[in-house]
Biopython code that builds the backbone (N, CA, C, O; Angstrom):
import numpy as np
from Bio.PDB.StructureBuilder import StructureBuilder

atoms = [
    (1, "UNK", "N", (0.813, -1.196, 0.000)),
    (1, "UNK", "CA", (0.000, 0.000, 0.000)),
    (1, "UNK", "C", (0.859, 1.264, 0.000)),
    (1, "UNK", "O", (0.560, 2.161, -0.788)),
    (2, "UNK", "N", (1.925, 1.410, 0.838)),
    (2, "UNK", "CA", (2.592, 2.522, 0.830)),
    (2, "UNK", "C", (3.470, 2.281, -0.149)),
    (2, "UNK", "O", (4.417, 3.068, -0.145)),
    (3, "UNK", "N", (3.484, 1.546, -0.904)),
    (3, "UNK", "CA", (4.520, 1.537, -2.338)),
    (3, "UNK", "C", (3.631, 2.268, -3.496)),
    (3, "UNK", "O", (4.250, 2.930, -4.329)),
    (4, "UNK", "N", (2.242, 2.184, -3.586)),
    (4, "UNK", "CA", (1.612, 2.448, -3.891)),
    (4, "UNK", "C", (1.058, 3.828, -4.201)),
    (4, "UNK", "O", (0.692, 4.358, -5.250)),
    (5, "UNK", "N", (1.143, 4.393, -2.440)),
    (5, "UNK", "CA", (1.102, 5.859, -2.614)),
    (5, "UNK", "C", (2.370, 7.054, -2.877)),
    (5, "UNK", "O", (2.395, 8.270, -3.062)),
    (6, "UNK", "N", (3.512, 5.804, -2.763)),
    (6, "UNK", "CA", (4.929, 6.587, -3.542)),
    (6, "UNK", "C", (4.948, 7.117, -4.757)),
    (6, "UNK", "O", (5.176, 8.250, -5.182)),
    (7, "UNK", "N", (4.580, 5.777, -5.400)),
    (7, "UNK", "CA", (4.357, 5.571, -6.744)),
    (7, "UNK", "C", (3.104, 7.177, -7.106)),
    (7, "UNK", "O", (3.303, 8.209, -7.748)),
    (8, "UNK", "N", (2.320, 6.858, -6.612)),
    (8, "UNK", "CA", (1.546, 8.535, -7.007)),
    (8, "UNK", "C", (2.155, 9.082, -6.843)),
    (8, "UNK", "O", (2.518, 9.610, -7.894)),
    (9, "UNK", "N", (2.945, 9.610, -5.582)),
    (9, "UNK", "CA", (3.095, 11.089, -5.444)),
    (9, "UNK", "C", (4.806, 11.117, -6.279)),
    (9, "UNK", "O", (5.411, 12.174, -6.099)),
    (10, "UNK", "N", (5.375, 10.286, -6.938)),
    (10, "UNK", "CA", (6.120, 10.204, -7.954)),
    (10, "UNK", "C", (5.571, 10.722, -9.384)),
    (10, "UNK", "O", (6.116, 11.609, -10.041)),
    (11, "UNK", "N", (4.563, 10.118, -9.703)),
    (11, "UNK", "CA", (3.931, 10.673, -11.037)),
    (11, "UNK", "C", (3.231, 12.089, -10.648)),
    (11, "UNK", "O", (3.173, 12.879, -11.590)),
    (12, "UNK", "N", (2.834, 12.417, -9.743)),
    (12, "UNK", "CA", (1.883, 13.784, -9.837)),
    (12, "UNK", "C", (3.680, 14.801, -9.783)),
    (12, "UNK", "O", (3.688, 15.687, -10.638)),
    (13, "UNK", "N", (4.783, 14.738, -9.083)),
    (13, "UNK", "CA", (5.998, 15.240, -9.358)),
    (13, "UNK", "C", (6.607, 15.158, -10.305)),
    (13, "UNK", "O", (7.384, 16.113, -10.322)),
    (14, "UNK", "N", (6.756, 14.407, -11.359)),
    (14, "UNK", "CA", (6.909, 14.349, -12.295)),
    (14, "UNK", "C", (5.931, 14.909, -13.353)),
    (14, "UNK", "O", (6.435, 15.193, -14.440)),
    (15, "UNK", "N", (4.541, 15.117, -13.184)),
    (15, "UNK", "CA", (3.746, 15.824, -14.069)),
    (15, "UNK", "C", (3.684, 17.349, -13.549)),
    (15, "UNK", "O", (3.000, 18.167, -14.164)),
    (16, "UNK", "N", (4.226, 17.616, -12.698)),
    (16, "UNK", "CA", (4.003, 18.754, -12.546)),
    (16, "UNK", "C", (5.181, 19.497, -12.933)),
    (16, "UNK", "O", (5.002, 20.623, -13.397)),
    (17, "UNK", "N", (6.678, 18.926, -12.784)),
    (17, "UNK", "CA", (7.654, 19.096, -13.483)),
    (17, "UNK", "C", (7.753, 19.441, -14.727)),
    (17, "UNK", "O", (8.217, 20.412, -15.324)),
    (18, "UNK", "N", (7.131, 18.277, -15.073)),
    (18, "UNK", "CA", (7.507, 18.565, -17.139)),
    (18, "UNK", "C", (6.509, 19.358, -17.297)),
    (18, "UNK", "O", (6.636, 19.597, -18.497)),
    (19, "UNK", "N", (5.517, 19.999, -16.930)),
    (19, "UNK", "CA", (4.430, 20.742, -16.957)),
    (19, "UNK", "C", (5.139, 22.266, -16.712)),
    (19, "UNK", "O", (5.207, 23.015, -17.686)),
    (20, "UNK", "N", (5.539, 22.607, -15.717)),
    (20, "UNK", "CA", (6.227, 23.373, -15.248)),
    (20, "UNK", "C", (7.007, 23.755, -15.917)),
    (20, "UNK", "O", (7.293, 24.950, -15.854)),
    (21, "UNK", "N", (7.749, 22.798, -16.938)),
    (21, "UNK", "CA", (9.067, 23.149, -17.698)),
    (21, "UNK", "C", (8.471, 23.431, -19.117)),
    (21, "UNK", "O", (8.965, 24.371, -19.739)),
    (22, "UNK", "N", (7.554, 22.780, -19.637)),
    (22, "UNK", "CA", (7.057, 23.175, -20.622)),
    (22, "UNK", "C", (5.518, 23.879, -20.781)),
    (22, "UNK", "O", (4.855, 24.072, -21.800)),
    (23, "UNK", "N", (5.340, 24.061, -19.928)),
    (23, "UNK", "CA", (3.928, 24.860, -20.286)),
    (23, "UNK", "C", (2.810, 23.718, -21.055)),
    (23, "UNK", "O", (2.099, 24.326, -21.855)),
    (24, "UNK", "N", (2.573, 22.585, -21.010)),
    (24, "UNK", "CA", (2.007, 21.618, -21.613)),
    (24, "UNK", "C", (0.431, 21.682, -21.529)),
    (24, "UNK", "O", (-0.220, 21.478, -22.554)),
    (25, "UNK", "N", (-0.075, 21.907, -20.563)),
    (25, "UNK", "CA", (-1.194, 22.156, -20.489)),
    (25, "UNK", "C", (-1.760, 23.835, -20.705)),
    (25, "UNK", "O", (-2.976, 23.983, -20.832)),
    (26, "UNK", "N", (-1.057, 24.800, -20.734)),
    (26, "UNK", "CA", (-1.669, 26.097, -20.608)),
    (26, "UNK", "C", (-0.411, 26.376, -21.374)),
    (26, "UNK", "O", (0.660, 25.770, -21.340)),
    (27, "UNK", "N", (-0.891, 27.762, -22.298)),
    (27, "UNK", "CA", (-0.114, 28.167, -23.143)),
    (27, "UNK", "C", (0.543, 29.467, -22.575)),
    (27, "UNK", "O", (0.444, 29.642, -21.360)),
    (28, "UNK", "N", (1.140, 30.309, -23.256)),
    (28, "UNK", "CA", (1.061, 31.756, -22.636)),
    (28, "UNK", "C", (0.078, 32.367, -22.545)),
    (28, "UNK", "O", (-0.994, 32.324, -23.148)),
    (29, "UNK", "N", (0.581, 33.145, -21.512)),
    (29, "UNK", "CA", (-0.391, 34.128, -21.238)),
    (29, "UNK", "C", (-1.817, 32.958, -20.624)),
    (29, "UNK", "O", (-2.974, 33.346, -20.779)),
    (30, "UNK", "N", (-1.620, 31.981, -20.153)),
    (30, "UNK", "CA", (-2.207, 30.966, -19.299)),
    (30, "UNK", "C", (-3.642, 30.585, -20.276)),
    (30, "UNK", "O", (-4.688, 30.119, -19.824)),
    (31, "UNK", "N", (-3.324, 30.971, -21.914)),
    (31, "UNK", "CA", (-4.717, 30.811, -22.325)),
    (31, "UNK", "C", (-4.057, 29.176, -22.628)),
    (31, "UNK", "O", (-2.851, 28.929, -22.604)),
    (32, "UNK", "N", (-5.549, 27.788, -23.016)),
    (32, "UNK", "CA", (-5.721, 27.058, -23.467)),
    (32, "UNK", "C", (-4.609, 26.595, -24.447)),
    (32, "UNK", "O", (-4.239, 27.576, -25.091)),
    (33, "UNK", "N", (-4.044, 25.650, -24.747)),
    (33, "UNK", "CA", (-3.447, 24.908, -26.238)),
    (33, "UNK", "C", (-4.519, 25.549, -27.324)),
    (33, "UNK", "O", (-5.690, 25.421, -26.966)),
    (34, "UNK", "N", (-4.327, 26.182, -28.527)),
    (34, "UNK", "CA", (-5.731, 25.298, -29.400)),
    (34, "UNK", "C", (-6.415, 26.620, -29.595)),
    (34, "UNK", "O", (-7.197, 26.583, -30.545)),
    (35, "UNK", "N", (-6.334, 28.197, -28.756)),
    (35, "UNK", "CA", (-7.652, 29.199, -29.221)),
    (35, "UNK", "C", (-6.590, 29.949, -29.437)),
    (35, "UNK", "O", (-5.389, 30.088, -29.205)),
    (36, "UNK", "N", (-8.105, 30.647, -30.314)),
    (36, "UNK", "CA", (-7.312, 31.606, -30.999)),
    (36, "UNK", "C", (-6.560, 32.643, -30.196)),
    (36, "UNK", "O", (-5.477, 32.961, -30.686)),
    (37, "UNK", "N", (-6.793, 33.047, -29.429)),
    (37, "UNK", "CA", (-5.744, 33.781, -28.291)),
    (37, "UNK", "C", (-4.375, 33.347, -28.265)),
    (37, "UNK", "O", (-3.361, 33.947, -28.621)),
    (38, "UNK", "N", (-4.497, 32.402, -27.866)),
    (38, "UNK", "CA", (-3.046, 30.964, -27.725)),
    (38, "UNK", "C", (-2.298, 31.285, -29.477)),
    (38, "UNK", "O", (-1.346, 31.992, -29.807)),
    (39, "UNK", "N", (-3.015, 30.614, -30.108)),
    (39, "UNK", "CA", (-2.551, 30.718, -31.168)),
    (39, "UNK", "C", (-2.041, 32.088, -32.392)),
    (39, "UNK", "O", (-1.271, 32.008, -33.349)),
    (40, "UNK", "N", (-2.838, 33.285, -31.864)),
    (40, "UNK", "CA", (-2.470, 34.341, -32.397)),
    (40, "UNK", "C", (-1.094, 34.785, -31.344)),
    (40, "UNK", "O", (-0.511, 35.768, -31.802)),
    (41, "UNK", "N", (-0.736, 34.476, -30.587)),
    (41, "UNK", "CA", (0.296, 34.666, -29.544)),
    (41, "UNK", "C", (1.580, 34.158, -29.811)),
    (41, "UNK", "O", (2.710, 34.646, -29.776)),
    (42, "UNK", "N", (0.882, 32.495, -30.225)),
    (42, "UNK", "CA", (2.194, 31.937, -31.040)),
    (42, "UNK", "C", (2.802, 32.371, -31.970)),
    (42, "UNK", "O", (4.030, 32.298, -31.941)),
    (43, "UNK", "N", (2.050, 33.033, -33.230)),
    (43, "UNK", "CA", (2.602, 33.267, -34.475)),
    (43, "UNK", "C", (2.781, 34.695, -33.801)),
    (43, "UNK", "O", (4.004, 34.762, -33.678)),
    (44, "UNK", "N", (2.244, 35.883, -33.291)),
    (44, "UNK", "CA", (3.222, 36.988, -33.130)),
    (44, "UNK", "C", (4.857, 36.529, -32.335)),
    (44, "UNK", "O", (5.827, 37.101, -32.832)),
    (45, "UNK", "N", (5.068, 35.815, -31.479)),
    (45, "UNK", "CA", (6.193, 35.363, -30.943)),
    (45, "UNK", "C", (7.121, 35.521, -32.488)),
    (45, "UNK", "O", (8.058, 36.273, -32.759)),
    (46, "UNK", "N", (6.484, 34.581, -33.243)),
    (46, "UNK", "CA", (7.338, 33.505, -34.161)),
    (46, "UNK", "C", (7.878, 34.524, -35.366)),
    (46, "UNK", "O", (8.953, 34.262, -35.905)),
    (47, "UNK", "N", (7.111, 35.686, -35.775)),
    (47, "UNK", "CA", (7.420, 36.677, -36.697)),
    (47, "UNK", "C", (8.197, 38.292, -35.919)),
    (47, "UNK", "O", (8.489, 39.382, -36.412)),
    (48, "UNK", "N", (8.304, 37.724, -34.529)),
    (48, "UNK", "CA", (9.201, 39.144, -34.021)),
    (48, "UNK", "C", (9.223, 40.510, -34.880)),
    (48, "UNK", "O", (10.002, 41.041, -35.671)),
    (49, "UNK", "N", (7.953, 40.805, -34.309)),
    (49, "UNK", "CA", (7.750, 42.037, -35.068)),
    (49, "UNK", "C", (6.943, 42.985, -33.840)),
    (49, "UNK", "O", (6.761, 42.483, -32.731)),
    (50, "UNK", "N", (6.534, 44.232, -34.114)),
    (50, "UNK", "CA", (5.843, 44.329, -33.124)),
    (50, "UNK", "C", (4.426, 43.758, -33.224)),
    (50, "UNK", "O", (3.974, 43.090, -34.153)),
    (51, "UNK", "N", (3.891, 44.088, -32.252)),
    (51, "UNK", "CA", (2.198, 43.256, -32.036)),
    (51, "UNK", "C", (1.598, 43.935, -33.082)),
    (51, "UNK", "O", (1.646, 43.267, -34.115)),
    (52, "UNK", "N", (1.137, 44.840, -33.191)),
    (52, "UNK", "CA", (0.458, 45.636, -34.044)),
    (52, "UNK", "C", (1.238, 45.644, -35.614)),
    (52, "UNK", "O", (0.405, 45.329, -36.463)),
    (53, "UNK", "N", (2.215, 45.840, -36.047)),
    (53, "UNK", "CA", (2.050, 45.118, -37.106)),
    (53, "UNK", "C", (2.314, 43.505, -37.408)),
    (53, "UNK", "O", (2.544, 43.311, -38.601)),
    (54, "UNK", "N", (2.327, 42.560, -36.762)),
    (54, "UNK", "CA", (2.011, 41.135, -36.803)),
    (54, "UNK", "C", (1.050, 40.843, -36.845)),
    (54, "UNK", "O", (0.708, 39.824, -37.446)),
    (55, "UNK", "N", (0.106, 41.744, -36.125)),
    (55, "UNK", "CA", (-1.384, 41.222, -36.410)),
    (55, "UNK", "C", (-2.262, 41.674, -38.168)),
    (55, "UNK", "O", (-3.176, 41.153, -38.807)),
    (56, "UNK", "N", (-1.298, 42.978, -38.402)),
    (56, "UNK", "CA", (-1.804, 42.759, -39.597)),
    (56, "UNK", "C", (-0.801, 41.808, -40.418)),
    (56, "UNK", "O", (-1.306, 41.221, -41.376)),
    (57, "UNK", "N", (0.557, 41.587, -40.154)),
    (57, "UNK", "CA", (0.619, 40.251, -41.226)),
    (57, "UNK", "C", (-0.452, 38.769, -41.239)),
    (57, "UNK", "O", (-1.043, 38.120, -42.102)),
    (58, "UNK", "N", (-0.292, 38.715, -39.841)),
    (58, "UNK", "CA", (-1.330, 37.653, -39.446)),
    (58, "UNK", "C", (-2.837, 37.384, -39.990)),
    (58, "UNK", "O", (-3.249, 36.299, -40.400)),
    (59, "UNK", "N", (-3.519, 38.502, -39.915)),
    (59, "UNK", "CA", (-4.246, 39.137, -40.493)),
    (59, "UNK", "C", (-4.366, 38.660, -42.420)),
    (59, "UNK", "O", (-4.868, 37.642, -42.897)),
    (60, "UNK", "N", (-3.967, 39.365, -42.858)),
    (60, "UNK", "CA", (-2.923, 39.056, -44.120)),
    (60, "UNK", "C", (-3.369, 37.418, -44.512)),
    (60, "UNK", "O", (-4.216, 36.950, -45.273)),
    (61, "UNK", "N", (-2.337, 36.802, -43.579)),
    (61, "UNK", "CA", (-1.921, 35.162, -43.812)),
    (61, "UNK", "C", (-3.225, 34.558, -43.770)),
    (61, "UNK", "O", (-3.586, 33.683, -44.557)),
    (62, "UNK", "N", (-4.075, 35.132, -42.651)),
    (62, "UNK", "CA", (-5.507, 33.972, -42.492)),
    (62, "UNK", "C", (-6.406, 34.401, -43.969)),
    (62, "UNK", "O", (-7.174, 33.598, -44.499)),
    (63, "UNK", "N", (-6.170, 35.732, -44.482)),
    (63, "UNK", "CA", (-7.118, 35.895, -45.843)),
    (63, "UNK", "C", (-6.604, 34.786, -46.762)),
    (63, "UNK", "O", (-7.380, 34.025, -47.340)),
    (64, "UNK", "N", (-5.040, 34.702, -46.903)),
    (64, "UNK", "CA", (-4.542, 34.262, -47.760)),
    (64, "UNK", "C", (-5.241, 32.525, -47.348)),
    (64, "UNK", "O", (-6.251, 32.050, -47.867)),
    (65, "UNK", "N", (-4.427, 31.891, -46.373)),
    (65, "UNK", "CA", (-5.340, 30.585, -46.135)),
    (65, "UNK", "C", (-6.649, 30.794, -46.075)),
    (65, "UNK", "O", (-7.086, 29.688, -45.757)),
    (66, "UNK", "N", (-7.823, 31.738, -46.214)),
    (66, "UNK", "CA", (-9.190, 31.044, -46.765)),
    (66, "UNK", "C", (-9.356, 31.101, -47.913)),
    (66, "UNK", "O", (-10.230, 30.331, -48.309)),
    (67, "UNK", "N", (-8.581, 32.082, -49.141)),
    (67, "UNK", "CA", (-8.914, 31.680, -50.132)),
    (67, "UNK", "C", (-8.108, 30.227, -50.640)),
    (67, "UNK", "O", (-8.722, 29.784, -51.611)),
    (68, "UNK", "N", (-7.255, 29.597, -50.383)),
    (68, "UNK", "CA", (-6.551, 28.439, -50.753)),
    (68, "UNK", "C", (-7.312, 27.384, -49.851)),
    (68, "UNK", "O", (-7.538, 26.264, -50.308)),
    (69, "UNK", "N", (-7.736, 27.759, -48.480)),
    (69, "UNK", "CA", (-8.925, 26.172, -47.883)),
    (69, "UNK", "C", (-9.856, 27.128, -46.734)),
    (69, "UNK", "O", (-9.750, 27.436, -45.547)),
    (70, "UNK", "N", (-11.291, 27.508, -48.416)),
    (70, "UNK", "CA", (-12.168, 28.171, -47.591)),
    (70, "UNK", "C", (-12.662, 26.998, -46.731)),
    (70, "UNK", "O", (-12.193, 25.878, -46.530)),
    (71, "UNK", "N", (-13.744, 27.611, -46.299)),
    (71, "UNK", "CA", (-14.709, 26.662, -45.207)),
    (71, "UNK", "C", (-14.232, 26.488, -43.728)),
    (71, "UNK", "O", (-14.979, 26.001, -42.880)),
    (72, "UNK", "N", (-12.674, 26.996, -43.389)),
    (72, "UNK", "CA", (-12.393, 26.186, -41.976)),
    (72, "UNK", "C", (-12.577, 27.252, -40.790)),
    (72, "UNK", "O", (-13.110, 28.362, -40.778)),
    (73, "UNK", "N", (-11.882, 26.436, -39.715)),
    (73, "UNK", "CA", (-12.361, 27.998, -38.443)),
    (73, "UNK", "C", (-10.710, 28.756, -38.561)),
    (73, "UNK", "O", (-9.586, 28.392, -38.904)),
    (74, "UNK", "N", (-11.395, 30.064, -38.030)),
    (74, "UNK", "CA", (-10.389, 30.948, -37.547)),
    (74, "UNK", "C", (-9.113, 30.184, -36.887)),
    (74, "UNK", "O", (-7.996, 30.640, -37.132)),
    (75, "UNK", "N", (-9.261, 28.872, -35.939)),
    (75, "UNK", "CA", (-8.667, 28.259, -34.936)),
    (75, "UNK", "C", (-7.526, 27.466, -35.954)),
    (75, "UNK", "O", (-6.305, 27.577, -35.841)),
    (76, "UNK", "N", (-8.233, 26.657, -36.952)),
    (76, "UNK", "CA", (-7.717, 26.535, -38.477)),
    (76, "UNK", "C", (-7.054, 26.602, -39.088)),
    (76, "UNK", "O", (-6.504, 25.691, -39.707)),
    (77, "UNK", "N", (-6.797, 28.144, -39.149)),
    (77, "UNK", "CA", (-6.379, 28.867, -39.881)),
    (77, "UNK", "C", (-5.290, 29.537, -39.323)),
    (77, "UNK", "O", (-4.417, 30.045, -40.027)),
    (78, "UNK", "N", (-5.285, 29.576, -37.983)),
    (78, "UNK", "CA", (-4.088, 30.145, -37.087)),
    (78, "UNK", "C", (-3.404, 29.134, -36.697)),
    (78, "UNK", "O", (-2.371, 29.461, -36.113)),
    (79, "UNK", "N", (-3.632, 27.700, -36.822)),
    (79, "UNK", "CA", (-3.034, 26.514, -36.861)),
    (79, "UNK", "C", (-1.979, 26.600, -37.733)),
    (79, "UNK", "O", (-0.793, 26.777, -37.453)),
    (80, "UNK", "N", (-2.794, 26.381, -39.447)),
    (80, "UNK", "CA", (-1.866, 26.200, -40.111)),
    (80, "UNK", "C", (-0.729, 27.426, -40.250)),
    (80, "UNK", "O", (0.402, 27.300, -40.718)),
    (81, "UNK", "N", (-1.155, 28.277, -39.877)),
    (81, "UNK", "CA", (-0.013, 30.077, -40.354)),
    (81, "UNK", "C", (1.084, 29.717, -39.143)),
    (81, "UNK", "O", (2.215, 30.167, -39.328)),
    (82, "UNK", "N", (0.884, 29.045, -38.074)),
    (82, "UNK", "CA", (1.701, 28.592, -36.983)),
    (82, "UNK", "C", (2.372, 27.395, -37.313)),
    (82, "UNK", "O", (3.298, 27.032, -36.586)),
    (83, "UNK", "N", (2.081, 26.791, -38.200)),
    (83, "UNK", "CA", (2.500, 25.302, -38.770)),
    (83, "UNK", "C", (3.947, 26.127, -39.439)),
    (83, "UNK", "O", (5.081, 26.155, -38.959)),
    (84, "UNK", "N", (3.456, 26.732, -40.646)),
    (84, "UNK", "CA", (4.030, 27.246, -41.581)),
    (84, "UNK", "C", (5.218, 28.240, -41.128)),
    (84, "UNK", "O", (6.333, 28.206, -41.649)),
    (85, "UNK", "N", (4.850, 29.129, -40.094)),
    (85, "UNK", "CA", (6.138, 29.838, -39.435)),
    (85, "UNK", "C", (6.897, 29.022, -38.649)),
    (85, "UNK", "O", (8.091, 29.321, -38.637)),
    (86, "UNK", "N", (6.553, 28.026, -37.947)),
    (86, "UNK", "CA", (7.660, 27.207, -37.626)),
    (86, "UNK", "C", (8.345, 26.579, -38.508)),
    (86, "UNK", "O", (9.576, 26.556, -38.489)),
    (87, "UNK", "N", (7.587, 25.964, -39.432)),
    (87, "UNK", "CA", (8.540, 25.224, -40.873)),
    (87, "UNK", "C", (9.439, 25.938, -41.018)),
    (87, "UNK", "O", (10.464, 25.421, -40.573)),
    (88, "UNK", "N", (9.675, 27.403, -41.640)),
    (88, "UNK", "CA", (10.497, 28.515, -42.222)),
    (88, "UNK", "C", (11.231, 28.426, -41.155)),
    (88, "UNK", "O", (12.432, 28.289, -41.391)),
    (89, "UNK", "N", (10.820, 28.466, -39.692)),
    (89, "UNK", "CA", (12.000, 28.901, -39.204)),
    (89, "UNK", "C", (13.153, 27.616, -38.878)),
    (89, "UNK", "O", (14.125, 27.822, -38.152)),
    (90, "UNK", "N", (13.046, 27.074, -39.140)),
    (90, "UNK", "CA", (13.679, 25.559, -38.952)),
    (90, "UNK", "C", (14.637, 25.228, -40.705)),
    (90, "UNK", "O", (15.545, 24.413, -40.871)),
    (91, "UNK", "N", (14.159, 25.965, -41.538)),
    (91, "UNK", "CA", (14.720, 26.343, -42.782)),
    (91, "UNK", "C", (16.344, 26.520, -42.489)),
    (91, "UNK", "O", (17.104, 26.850, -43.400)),
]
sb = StructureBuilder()
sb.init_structure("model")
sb.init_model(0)
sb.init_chain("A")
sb.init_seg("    ")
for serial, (resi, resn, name, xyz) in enumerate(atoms, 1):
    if name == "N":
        sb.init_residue(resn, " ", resi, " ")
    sb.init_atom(name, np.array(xyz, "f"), 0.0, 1.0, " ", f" {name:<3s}", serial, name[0])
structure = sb.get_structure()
């Protein structure tokens, strides 16, 4: 039994660790993985520019991805422009 409750309080230290170290569950600025908040946050990071004009590149990029794959969400669409600035930067 008490091997047992080691064993937890081993994994909840260890999840709170790599959690801690990577931000895994909450993004910056403590929003969600996945919204658009989160994700418009990512791609201003990723284009080091100031905020205000990143948001109009950003801006920009999501027109450009709906005319090449109308129909999707905003969430989508800041996915893939976050896909795509990491690709380049790994170039």
């Amino acid at each position: 039994m008490t091997g047992i409750i080691i064993g937890i309080i081993v994994i909840i230290a260890v999840v709170y660790l790599i959690n801690k170290r990577t931000n895994i569950f909450k993004g910056p600025g403590g929003a969600l993985p996945g919204t658009k908040k989160n994700l418009r946050e990512q791609c201003r990071a990723l284009l080091k520019m100031p905020p205000d004009e990143a948001d109009k590149v950003i801006d920009r990029l999501i027109e450009r991805q709906k005319e090449k794959n109308p129909g999707q969400s905003e969430e989508w669409y800041l996915d893939k422009i976050l896909f795509d600035l990491e690709k380049d930067k790994h170039r």
